[in-house]
C-alpha positions as a Markdown table, in Angstrom:
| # | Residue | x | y | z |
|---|---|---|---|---|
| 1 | Unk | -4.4 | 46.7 | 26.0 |
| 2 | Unk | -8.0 | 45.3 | 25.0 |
| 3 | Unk | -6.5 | 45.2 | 21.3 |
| 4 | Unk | -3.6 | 43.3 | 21.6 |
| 5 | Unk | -5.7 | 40.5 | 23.7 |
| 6 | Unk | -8.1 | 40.1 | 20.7 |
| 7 | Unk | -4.9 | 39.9 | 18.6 |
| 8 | Unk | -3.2 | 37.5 | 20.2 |
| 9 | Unk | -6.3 | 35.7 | 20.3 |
| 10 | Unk | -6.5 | 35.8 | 17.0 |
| 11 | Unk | -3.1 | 34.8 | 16.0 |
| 12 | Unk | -3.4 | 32.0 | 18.1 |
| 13 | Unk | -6.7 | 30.8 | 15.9 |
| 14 | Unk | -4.8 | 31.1 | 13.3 |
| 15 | Unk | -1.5 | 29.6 | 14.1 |
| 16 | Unk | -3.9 | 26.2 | 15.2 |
| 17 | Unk | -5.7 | 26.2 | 11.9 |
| 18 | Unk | -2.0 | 26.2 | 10.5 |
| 19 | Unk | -0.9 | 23.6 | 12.4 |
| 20 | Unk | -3.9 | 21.4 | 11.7 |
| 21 | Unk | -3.6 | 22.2 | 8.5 |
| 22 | Unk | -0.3 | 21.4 | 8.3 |
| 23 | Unk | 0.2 | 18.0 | 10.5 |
| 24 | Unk | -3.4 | 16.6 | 10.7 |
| 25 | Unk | -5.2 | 14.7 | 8.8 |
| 26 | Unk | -9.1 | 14.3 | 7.6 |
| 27 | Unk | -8.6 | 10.4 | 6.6 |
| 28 | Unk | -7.3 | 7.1 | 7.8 |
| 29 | Unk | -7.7 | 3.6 | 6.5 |
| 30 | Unk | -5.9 | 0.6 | 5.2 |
| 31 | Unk | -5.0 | -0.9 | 1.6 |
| 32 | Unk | -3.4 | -4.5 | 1.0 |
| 33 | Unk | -1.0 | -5.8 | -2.3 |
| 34 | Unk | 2.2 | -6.0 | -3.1 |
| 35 | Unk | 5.0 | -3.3 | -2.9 |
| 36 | Unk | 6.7 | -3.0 | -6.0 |
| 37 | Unk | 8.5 | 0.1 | -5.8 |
| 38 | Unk | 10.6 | 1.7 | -2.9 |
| 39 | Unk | 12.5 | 4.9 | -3.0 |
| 40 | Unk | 14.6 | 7.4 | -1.1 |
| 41 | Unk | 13.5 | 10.9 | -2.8 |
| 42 | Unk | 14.0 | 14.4 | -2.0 |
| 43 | Unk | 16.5 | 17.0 | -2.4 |
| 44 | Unk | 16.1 | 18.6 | 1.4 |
| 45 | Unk | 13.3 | 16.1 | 2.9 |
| 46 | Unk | 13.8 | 12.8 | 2.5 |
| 47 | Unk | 11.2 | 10.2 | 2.6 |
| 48 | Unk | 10.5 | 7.0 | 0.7 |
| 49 | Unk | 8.2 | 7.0 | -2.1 |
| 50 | Unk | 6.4 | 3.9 | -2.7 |
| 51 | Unk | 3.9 | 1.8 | -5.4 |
| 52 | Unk | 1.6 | -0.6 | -4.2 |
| 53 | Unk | 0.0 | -3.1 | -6.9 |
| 54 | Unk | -3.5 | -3.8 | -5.6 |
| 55 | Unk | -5.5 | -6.8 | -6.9 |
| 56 | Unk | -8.1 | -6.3 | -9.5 |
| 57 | Unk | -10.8 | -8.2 | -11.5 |
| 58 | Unk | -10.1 | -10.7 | -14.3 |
| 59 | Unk | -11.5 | -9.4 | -17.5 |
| 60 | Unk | -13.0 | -11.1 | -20.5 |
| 61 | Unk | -9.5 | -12.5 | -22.5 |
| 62 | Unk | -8.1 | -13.3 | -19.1 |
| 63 | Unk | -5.7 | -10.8 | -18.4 |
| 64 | Unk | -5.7 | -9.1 | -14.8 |
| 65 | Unk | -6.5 | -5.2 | -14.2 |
| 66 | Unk | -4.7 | -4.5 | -11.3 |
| 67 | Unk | -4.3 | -1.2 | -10.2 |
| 68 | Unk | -1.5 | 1.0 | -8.6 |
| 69 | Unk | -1.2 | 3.1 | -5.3 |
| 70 | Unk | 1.5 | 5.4 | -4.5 |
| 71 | Unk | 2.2 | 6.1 | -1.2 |
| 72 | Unk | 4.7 | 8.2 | 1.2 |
| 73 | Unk | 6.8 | 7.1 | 3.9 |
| 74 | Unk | 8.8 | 9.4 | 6.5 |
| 75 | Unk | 12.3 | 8.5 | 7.1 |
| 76 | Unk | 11.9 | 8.6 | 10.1 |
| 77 | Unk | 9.9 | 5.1 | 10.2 |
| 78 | Unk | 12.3 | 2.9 | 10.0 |
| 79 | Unk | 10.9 | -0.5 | 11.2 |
| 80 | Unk | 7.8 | 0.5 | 8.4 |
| 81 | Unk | 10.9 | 1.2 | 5.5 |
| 82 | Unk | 12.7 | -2.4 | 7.0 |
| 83 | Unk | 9.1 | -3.9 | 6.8 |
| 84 | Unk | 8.3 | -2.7 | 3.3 |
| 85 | Unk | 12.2 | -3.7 | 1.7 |
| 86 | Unk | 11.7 | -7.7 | 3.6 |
| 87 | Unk | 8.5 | -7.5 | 1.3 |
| 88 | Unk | 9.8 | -6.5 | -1.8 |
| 89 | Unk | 12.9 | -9.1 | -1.4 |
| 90 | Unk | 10.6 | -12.5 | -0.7 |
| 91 | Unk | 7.6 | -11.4 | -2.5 |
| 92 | Unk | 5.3 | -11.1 | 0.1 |
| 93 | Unk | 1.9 | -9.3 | 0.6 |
| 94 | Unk | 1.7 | -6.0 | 2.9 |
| 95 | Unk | -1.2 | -4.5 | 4.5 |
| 96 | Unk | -0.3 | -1.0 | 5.1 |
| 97 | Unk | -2.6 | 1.7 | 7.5 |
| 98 | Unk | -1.9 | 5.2 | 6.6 |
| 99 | Unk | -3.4 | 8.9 | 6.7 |
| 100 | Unk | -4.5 | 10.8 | 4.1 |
| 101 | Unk | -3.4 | 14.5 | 4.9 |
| 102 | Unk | -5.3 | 18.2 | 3.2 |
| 103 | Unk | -2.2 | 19.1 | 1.2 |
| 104 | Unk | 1.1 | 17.7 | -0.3 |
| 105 | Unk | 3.7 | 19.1 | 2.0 |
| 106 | Unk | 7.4 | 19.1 | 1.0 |
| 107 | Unk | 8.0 | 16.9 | 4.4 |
| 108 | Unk | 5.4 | 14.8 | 4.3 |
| 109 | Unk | 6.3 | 13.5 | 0.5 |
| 110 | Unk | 5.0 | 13.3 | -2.8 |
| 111 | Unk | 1.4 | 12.6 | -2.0 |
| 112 | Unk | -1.3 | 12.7 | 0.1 |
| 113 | Unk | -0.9 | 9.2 | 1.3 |
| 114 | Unk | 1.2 | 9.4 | 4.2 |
| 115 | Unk | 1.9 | 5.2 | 5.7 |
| 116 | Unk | 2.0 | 5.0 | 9.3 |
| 117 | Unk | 2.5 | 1.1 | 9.7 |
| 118 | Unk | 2.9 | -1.5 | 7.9 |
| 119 | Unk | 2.2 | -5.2 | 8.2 |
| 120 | Unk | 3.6 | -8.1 | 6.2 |
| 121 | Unk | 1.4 | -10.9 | 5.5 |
| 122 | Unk | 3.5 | -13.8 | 5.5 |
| 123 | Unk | 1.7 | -17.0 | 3.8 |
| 124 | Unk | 0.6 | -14.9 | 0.7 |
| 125 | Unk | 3.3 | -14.5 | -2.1 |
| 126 | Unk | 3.4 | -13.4 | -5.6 |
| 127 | Unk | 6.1 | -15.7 | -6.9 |
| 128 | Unk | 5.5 | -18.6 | -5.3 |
| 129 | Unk | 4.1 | -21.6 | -6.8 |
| 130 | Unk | 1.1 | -22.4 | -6.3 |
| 131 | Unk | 0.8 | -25.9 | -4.9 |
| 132 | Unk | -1.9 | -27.7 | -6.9 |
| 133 | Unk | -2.5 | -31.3 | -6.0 |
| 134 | Unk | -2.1 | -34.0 | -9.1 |
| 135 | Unk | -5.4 | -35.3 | -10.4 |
| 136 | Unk | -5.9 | -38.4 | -9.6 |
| 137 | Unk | -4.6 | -41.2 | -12.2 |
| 138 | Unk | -7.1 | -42.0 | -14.9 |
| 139 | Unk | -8.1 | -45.6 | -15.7 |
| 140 | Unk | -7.4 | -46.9 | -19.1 |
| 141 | Unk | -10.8 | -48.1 | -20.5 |
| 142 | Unk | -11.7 | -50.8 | -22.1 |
| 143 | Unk | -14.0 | -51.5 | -25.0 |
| 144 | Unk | -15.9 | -54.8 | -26.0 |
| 145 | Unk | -15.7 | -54.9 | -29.4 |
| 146 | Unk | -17.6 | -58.3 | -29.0 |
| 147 | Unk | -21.0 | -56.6 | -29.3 |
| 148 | Unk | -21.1 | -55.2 | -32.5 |
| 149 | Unk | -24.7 | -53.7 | -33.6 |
């Protein structure tokens, strides 16, 4: 009897390391740019598989290094997918919170980024024109040519 308590104890150390494992996660945090990619993928899980283009530092020849983030949505967040697609349709920034989970599971997507919401920041967009005042009119000048050294 003592033997199959300490087993069942055991399996059930086990089974919770598993689980942890399987549906927790170690890190948490947000990241803000502009969705340009968003895709339903998967032959038996579906989720949407999405690239984020982050903001980067002008270099010397003025040309922008902006970098890419991929990211995993689960079907089953559907106000986050809705979110996400109005973004990608007016050109809007997104601020998305997500969880970075210990493996790539077949359910949870392609990576290790899993997005739990997402927020759509409204005034910023990437096609939009920028509205730069005119400079102010110039003055023609004039020149006395009546002092001549």
């Amino acid at each position: 009897m003592r033997k199959w308590v300490i087993f069942a104890i055991f399996l059930a150390i086990i089974f919770g390391i598993l689980y942890y494992l399987t549906f927790g996660y170690y890190s948490e945090g947000k990241r803000g740019g502009f969705v340009t990619r968003l895709s339903n993928k998967g032959y038996l899980f579906k989720t949407y598989e999405g690239e984020l283009r982050m903001g980067g530092l002008y270099e010397g020849d003025g040309t922008m290094n902006s970098s890419q983030w991929v990211f995993s949505v689960s079907s089953k967040n559907k106000d986050g997918i809705a979110k996400l697609e109005e973004a990608i349709k007016n050109g809007h920034r997104v601020s998305l919170t997500y969880e970075e989970k210990f493996f790539t599971l077949p359910w949870n997507g392609d990576t290790k980024y899993f997005v739990t919401n997402v927020e759509v920041l409204e005034g910023i967009r990437s096609n939009a024109p920028v509205n730069v005042p005119p400079p102010p009119p110039v003055e023609p000048t004039t020149i006395d040519t009546t002092k001549v050294l």
